[in-house]
C-alpha positions as CSV (number, residue, x, y, z in Angstrom):
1,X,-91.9,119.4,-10.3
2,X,-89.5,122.1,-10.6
3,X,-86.9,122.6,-14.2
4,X,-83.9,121.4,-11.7
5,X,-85.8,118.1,-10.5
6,X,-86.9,117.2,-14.3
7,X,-83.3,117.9,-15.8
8,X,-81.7,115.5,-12.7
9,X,-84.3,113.0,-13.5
10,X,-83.6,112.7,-17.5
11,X,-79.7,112.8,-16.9
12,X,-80.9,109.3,-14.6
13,X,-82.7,108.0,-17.7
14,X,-80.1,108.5,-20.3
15,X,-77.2,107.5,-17.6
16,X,-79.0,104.0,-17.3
17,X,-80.3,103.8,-21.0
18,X,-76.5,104.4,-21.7
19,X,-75.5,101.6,-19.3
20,X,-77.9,99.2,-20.6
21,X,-76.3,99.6,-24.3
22,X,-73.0,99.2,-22.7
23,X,-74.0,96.1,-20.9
24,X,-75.6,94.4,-24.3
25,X,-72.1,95.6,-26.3
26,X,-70.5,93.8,-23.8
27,X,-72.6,90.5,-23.3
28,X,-71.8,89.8,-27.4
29,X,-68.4,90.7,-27.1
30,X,-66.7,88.0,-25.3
31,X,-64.8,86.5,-27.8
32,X,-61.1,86.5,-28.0
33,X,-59.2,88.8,-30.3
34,X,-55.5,89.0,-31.4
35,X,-53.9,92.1,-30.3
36,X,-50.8,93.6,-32.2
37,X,-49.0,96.5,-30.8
38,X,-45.5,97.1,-32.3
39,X,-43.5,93.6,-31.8
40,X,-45.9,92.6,-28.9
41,X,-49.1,90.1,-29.9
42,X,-51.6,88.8,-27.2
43,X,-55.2,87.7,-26.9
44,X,-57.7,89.2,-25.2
45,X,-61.4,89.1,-25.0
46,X,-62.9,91.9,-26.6
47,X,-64.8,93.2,-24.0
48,X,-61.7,93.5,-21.9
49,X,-60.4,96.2,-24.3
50,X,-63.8,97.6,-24.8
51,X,-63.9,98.9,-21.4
52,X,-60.2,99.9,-21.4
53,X,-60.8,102.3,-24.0
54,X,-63.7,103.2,-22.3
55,X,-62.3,104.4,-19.4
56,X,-59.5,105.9,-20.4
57,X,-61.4,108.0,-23.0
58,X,-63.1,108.6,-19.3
59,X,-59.7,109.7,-17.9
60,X,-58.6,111.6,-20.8
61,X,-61.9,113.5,-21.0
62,X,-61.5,114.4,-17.4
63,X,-58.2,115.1,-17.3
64,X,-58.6,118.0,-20.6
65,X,-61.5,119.0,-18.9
66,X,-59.4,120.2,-15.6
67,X,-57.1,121.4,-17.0
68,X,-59.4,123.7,-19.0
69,X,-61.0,124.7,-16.2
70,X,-58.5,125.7,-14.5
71,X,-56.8,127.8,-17.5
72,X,-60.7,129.7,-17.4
73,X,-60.3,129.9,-14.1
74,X,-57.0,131.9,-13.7
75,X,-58.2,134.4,-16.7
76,X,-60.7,135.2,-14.2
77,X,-58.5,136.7,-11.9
């Protein structure tokens, strides 16, 4: 098995050991919570705004990360 093959294969096991914490977070997490932003209060579950913040820490991350890339990118020529 070559380095390349072994790295791909341990990103898989982390990806999935990562998605099985997220699932159990989420299976105890169901409960409503009061949400105060400003003047505005609703309820939500709490796994609803657990995955919100997850994805758009997701977006965000991606989004710096572009825009880094580019910047390196341009320096280059």
């Amino acid at each position: 098995m070559s380095v390349s093959a072994r790295k791909i294969k341990l990103r898989h096991v982390i990806y999935i050991l990562l998605s099985l914490l997220l699932i159990i977070i989420i299976a105890q997490n169901f409960e409503n919570v009061e949400l105060r932003f400003l003047s505005f209060s609703f309820q939500l579950p709490l796994v609803v705004i657990i995955i919100t913040v997850f994805l758009t820490g997701c977006f965000t991350s991606k989004v710096f990360s572009f825009k880094s890339n580019s910047k390196s990118s341009k320096k280059d020529k």
